[in-house]
N, C-alpha and C positions, 0 to 999 in steps of 0.2 A: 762797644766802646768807641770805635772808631765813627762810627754812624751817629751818634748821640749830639757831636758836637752841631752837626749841619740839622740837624731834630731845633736842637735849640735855637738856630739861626735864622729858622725859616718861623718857629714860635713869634723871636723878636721882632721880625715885620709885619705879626700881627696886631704888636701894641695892645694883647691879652696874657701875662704873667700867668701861671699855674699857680691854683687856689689853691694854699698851701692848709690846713690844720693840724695841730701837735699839742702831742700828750704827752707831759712831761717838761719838765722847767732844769731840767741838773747840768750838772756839766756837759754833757755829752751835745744837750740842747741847746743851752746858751753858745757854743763855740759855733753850730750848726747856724746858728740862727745869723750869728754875729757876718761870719760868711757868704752868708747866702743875700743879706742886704746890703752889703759892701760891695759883692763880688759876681755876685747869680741874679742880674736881673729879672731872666726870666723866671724865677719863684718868688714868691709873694704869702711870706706867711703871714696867714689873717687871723689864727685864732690860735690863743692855747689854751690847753685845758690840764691845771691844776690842782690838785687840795689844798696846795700855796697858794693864793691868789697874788699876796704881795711878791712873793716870788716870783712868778708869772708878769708882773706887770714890770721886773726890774730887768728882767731878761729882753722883754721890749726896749726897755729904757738905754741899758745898754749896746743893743743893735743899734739905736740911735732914733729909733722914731717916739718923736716930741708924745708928752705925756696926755697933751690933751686932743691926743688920735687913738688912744687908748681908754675903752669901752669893757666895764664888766655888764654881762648881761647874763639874764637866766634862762628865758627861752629861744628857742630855734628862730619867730619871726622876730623878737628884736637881734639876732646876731645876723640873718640875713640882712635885715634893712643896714644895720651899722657895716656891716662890710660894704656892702652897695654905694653904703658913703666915701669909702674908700679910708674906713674908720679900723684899729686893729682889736680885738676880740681878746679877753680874758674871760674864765668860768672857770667852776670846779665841778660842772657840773657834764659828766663824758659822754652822756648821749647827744649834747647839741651838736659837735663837730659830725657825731655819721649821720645826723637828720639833718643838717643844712646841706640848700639845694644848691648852694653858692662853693662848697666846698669839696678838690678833685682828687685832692688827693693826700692821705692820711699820712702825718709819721709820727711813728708809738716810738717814744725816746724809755719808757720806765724800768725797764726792767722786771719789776716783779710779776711775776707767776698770774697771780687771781687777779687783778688789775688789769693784767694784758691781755688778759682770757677773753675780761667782759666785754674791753672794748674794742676787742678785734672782732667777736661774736657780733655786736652791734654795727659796724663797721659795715661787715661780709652783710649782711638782714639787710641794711640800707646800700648797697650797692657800691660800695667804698672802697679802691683798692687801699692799702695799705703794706708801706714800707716802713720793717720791721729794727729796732737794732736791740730787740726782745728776745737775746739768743737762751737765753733760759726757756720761755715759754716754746719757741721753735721746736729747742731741744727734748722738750715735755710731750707736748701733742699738735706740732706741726704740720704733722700728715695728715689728720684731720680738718686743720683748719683750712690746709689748701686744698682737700675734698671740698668742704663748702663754699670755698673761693670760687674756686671752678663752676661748681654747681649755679654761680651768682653771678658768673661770668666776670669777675676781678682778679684781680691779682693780690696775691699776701704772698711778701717777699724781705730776705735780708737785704741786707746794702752793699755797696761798695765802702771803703774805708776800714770796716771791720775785716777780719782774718778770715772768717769763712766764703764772704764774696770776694775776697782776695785772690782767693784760691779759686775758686770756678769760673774767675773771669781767667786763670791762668790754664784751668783745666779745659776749660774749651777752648782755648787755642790750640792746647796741644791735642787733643780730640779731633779738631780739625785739620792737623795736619797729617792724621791717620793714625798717629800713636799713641800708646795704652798707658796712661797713669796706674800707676801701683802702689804706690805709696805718697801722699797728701800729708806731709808734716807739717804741724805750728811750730817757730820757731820761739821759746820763752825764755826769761832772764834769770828767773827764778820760779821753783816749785816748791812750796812747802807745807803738806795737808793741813801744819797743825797751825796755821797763821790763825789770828785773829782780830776782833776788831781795836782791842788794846793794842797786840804788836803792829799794828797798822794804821793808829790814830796821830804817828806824827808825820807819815809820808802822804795822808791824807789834809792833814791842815796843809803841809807845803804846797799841794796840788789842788786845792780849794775841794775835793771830792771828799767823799762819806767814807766815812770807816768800813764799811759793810762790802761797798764795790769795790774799792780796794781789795778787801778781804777775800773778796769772790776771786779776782784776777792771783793772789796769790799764793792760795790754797787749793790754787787750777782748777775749780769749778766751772770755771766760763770758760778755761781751755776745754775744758772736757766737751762742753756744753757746745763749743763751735764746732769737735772733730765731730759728734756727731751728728750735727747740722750738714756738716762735708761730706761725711758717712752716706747720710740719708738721700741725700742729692747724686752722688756718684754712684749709689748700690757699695760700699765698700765694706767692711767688718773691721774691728780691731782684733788683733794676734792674741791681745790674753786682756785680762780684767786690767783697767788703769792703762794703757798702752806699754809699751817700751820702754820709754823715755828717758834717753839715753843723757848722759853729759856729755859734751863736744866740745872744746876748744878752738877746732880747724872751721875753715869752710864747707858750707853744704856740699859744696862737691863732693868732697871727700864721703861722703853716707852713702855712696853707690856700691862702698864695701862693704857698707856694716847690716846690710839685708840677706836674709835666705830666700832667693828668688823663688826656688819652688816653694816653699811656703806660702808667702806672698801673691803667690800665682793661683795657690791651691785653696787662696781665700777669694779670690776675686780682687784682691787689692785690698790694702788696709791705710788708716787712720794712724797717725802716733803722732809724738812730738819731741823736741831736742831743748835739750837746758844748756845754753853758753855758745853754740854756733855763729857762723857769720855768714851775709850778713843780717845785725837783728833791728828790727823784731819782726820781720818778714815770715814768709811762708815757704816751704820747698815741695817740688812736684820731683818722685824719681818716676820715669816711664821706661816703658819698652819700644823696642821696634817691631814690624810685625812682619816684614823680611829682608832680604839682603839690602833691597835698594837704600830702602829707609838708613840699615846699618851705615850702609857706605857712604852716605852723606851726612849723617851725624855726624861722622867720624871726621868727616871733611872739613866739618863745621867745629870741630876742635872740643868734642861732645866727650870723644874717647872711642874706646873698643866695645863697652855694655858688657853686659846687657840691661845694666840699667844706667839712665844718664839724666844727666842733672838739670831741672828748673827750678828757677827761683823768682821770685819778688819780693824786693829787698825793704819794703816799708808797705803797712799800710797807714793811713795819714788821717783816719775817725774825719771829723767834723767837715775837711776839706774836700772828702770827696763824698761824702753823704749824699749833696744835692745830684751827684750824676746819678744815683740810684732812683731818686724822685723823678727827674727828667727821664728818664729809660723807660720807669713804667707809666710814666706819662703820654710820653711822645711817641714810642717805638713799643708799646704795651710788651717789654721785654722783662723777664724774670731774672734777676740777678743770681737769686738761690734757691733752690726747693721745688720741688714736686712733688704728688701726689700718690706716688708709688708706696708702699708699705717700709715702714722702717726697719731699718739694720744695724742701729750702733740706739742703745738707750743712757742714759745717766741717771745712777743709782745713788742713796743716799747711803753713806759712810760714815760710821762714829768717831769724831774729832775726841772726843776723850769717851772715858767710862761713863754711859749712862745710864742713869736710874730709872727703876720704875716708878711710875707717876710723873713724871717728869714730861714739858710741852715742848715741841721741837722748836726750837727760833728758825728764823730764815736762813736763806743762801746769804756769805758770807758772815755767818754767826759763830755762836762758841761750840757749838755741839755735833755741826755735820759737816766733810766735805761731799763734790761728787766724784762720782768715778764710772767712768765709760767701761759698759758692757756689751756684747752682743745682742742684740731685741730678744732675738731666740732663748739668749740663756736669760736672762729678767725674766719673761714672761714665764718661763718654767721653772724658776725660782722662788717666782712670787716678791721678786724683789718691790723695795719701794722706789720711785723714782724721786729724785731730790726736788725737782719740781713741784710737787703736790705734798712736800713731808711736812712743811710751816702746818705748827699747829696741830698738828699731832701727838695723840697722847701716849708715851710706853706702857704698855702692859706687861713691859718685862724688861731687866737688866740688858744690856746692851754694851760690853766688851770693846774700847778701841779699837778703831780699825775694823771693826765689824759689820761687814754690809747688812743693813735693816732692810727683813722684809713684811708684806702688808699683815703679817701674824704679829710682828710686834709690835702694833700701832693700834689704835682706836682713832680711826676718820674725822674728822671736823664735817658737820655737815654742812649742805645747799651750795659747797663749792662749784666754780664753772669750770675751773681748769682739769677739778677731779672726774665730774660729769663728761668732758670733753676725753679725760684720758680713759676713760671707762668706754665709751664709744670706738675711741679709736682701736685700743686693743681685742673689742669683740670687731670690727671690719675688717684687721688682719690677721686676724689666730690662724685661720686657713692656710695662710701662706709660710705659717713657722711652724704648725703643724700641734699645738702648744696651747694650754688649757685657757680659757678668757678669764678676766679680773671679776672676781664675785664684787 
């Protein structure tokens, strides 16, 4: 973080901006976008790729560049040539962003699962890193996708701005200062599985966003979906199904007593989150020290006595600091979140209400499922469903609120990518959990 800004500085007296493309026109993208041509000279987004196309082009409109630098095209050598021009790019069509030779670096703004799937696959095939804020699909089959990252020699990575690179930019400092994170909490305002997209269609008009994403953020699917992102990346577990997830009123500090250290300890560190803490909507890090010296200067440092003590970061700020995640793996080919190791915390699909047999699963943020963070180990020997891959799935049996769905009570959608991907991923690491593979 520190290093990224003189990255940029020494970009600028190139007078060559990073070729920006993105998928994805929603909120998330328009604030990114708006930003980045205000404020981030050295990125240059040239292309986006939506099934909105007029949507796509109002998102440019908005950043402020004049309408008529704004180019729909359909193949790869007319978006090359029109960028050359120094022209900006709309399509709907997602393979042209990872086949142009012009473009360096990818951000997947969508969200959804099978979308994110395909054109991250497409992406990693043409050599494209990509910076992800597709904490769903991450959350889904992640570890895979940065196998083939790796293999392609790119990078597929979360962001800064979001809660999970919040956290590992705070986790590796405190890693680097010799001390042992133990506990990686989200801080949230609210948790309520059985939200919807009704109970959440008027705070969604206020906020120009979708019913659905809202939905997700308040039915803590996407919380789920980042702890196991943080999970995944740190080697950590959660303590039991769903995490902790305590009410708080006080300051994080105060949660250096609401832990059982030897528990804690005797997971490797865990995952959770707090409803109503301060301050929000930040992240908190509790760590240990690893001997006396460490103690005594914590201590000095007004840390306390421990043995666990307190960090925190008090905001993460989405759109504003997105582009330092682009510039990182840009310039300093550095990885904000994830690796390649075998995963440790899965999200599982959950019954928002009673459901029926015959009935088709709608998506994350819908009326019929939350997620809920599990151990890998136990899903995988559960057989559980991950919420990731459930859209679209059919019941072959009743389905009890609250009741976590496994792949026995579903009938698969076929030629999925994300399910083919999660199918791979979990015969690559059955060995490590010791735990039967996904027929």
């Amino acid at each position: 973080m520190i290093i990224v800004d003189k990255a940029i500085a020494a970009r600028l007296r190139t007078g060559r901006p990073i070729v920006v493309g993105m998928y994805g026109a929603g909120f998330m993208a328009r604030g990114f976008l708006i930003n980045a041509a205000r404020h981030m000279e050295v990125l240059r987004v040239a292309a986006i790729c939506n099934r909105n196309i007029d949507r796509a082009v109002q998102v440019f409109l908005d950043a402020g560049v004049a309408s008529s630098d704004i180019v729909h095209v359909s193949s790869v050598p007319a978006m090359d040539e029109a960028i050359g021009r120094g022209k900006r790019i709309v399509t709907s069509d997602p393979v042209l962003i990872a086949r142009s030779t012009l473009i360096e670096v990818v951000f997947e703004t969508t969200g959804n699962v099978e979308y994110g799937a395909r054109v991250t696959v497409e992406c990693i095939d043409n050599r494209k890193d990509i910076v992800s804020l597709n904490v769903e699909l991450d959350a889904t089959v992640g570890q895979i996708l940065r196998v083939k990252a790796e293999q392609a020699n790119v990078i597929f990575t979360g962001a800064d701005g979001d809660q999970p690179g919040v956290t590992l930019n705070l986790a590796r400092h405190i890693r680097a200062m010799g001390l042992r994170p133990l506990v990686c909490g989200n801080i949230k305002g609210l948790q309520d599985p059985y939200r919807n997209p009704d109970t959440q269609a008027a705070f969604a008009k206020q906020w120009n966003q979708t019913p659905t994403m809202v939905t997700s953020f308040a039915d803590g699917t996407k919380m789920m979906a980042e702890q196991a992102i943080v999970a995944n990346a740190l080697g950590l577990r959660v303590p039991r199904r769903g995490l902790i997830g305590r009410e708080h009123s006080g300051h994080v500090d105060q949660l250096v007593e609401c832990y059982d250290v030897d528990e804690v300890r005797s997971l490797g560190g865990i995952v959770d989150y707090i409803v109503g803490s301060k301050p929000s909507p930040g992240i908190y890090i509790l760590a240990e020290a690893q001997d006396e010296n460490q103690a005594f200067y914590l201590d000095l440092g007004k840390l306390g006595k421990g043995p666990l003590y307190s960090f925190y970061t008090a905001w993460h700020l989405t759109t504003l600091e997105f582009g330092i995640s682009i510039a990182r793996v840009a310039l300093c080919r550095d990885v904000v979140i994830g690796t390649s190791g075998p995963p440790y915390v899965d999200v599982v699909a959950a019954a928002k209400r009673d459901l029926h047999e015959g009935e088709t699963l709608d998506g994350i943020g819908g009326f019929m499922t939350y997620g809920i963070a599990e151990n890998y180990s136990t899903s995988r020997d559960q057989d559980l469903l991950p919420i990731g891959i459930a859209e679209g799935c059919r019941l072959k049996t009743a389905v009890k609120r609250d009741q976590v769905l496994t792949y026995g009570d579903v009938v698969m959608p076929s030629g999925g990518v994300a399910s083919a991907l999660r199918r791979e991923q979990d015969a690559l690491y059955a060995s490590k959990w010791n735990v039967k593979r996904m027929v």
